[in-house]
N, C-alpha and C positions, 0 to 999 in steps of 0.2 A: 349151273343154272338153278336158281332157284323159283319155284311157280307155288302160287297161293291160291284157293279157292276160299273166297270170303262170302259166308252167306247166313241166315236166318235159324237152320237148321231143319230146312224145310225139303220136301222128297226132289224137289228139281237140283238145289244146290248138294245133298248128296251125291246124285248122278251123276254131276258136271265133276265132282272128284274124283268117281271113280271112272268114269271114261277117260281122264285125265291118267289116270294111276294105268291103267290099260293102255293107252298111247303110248305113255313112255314106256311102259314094259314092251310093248310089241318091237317100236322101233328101235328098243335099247338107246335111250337117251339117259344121258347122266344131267341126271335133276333131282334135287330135291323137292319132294311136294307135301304140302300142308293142308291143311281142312280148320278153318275158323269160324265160329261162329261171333263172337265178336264184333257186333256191327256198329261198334265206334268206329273201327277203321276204314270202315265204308263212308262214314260219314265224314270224316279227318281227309279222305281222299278227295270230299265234296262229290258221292255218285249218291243218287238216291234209287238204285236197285239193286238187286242181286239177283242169283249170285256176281259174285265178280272174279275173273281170276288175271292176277296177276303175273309178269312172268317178271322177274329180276325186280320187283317193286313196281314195275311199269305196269297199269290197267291196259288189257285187251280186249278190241272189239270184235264181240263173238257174235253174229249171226244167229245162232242155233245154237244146241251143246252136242251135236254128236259128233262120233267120230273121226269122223270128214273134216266139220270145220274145228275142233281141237285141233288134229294134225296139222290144219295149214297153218294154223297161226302160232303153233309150237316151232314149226320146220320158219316160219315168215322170221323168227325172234333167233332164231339159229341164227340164218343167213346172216341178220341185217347186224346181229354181231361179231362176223369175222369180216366185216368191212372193216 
């Protein structure tokens, strides 16, 4: 699994990567995860906020960034791949 946080480089889209970085550490998920500031590819994906994070390329819809709803939507991207 690969999961991307794309953001501005602003103190919210830091956060969101490291709760991110701490999800997967906690739950032992084999993920690679990234931190872009780059916001061409925000704009290439046609979103006009951030941050954004991606999990396998796919944007996800985050609620919140803590780490409640990280997990669910990390553990949602799990499941809905071994269908």
């Amino acid at each position: 699994m690969k999961i991307s946080v794309l953001g501005s480089g602003c103190a919210t889209c830091r956060k969101l990567h490291e709760t991110v970085i701490a999800v997967v550490e906690k739950e032992k998920i084999e993920a690679e995860v990234e931190y872009s500031t780059d916001v061409t590819r925000i704009v290439q994906l046609g979103l006009m906020h951030s941050p954004v994070l991606l999990i396998d390329g796919k944007p996800c819809d985050l609620i919140a960034y803590s780490e409640k709803d990280v997990r669910e939507v990390l553990f949602s991207a799990i499941y809905q791949g071994q269908n």
